[in-house]
C-alpha positions in Angstrom: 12.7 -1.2 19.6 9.7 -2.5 17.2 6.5 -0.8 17.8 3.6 -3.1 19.4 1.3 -3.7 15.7 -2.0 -4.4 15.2 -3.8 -6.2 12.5 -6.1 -4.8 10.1 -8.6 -6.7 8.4 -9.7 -4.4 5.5 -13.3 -4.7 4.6 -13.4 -7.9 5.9 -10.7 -9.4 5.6 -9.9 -8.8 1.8 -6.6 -7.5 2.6 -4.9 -7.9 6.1 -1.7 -5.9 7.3 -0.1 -4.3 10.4 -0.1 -0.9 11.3 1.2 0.6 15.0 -1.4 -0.3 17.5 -1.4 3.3 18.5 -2.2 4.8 15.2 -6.5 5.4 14.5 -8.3 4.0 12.0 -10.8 5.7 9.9 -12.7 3.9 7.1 -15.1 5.5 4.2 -18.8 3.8 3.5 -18.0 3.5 -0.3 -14.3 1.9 0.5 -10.8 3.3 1.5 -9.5 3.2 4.7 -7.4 6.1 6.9 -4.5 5.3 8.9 -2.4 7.6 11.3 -0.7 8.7 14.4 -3.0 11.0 16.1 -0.4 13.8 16.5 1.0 16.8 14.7 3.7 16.6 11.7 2.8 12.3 11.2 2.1 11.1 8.0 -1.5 9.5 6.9 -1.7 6.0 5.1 -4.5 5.5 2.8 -5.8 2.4 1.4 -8.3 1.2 -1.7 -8.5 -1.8 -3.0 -9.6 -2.2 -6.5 -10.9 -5.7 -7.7 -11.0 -6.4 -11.5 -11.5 -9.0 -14.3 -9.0 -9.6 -17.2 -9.9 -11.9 -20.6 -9.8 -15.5 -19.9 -6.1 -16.1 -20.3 -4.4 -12.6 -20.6 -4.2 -12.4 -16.3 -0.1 -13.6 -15.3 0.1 -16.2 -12.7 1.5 -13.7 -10.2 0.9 -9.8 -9.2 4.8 -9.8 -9.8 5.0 -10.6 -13.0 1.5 -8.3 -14.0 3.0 -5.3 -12.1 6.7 -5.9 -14.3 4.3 -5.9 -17.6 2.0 -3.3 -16.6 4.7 -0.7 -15.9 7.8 -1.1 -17.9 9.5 2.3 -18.4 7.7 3.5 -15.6 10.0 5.1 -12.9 9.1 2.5 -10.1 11.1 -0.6 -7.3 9.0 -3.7 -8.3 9.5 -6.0 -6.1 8.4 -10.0 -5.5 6.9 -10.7 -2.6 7.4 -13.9 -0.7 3.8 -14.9 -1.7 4.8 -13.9 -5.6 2.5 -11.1 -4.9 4.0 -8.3 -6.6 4.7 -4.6 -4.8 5.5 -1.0 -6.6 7.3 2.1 -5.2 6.9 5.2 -6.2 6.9 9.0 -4.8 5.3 11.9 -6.1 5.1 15.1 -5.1 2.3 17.7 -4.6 1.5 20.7 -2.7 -1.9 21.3 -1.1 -2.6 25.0 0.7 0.9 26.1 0.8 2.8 23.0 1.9 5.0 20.5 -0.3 3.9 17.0 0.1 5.6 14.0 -0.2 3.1 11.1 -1.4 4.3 7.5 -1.3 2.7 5.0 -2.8 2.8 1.4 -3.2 0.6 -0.6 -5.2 0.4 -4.5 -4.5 -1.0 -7.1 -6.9 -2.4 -10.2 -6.3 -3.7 -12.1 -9.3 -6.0 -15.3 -8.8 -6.3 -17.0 -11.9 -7.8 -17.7 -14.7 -8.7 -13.7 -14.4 -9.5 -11.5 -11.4 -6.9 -9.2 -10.6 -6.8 -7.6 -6.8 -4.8 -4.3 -6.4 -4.3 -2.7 -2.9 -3.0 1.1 -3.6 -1.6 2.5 -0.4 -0.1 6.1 0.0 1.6 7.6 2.7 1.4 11.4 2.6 3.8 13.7 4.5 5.2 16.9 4.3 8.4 17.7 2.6 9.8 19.2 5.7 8.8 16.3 7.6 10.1 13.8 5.1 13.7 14.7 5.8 13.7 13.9 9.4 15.1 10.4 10.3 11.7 9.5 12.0 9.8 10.3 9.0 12.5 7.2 6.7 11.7 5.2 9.7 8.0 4.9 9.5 8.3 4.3 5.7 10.7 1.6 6.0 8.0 0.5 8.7 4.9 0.7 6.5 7.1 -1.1 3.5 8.3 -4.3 5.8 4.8 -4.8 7.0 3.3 -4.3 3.2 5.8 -7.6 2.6 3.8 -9.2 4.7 0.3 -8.3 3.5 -2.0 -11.3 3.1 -5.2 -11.5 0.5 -8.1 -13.3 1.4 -7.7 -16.8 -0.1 -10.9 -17.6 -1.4 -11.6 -14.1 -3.2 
C-alpha cells in the first residue's frame, strides 16, 4: 500500500519533492534540510542544494548529459530523468561512534542554460544492520521513485 506523501517546497520552492506525510522536517538557517521517521532504527534524508555558474557555453543542455561528463569512471547509476534532468547513485560507507553506516546519496542536476547549474545532493543515512532489512530497500526504492519526480523551480 503507498504511503500518504507530502510535498516539500525546499527554500521556497527551489526544489519540490515527496516525502511520507508522517516523517518531520527540520531545516538549517544557512540551507540544508532534515527529513525522517520519528522512530528508532529509520534512516535520515538530507538535502543541499548548491547553485552555480559555468563559462558562457561550456554548461550541457541537460543535468543528464553534465552528470555523464562530470563523472565518467566514477562508480555511479546515472540515470535521465523524464524532465532530462539528470540523477546519480551512489553508496558509501562510514562508521560514526561505533556503528557502520550506510550513506546513500543521489545527486540531481538541473542545468538552465546558457550557464547556471542547480545540483540537489540528497543522502539517506542508515545503519548497516538496518540496511539489510527489507523495510530498510523499501524506503530507498521510495525516496528514489519520488527523486524521479523532483521538480526545479522554472524561473531560477
Amino acid at each position: 500500500m503507498k504511503k500518504e506523501m507530502k510535498t516539500i517546497e525546499y527554500r521556497g520552492g527551489v526544489v519540490s519533492f515527496q516525502i511520507p506525510r508522517h516523517w518531520k522536517e527540520e531545516y538549517e538557517p544557512d540551507g540544508g534540510g532534515t527529513f525522517y521517521e520519528d522512530a528508532p532504527e529509520t534512516g535520515t534524508l538530507r538535502l543541499n542544494v548548491i547553485t552555480s555558474e559555468a563559462r558562457q557555453g561550456t554548461l550541457p543542455s541537460t543535468g543528464y548529459d553534465f552528470l555523464r561528463r562530470e563523472s565518467s569512471g566514477e562508480q555511479a547509476e546515472i540515470l535521465r530523468l523524464p524532465s532530462g534532468d539528470g540523477m546519480k547513485h551512489y553508496l558509501k560507507k562510514a562508521e560514526e561512534d561505533g556503528t557502520s553506516l550506510d550513506i546513500h546519496f543521489w545527486e540531481i542536476a538541473h542545468c538552465v542554460p546558457p550557464k547556471t547549474l542547480y545540483l540537489a545532493i540528497f543522502s539517506w543515512t542508515v545503519s548497516t544492520e538496518h540496511a539489510k532489512k527489507a523495510e530498510s530497500h523499501e524506503e530507498i526504492q521510495m525516496i528514489i521513485e519520488e527523486l524521479k519526480n523532483i521538480h526545479f523551480y522554472p524561473d531560477l
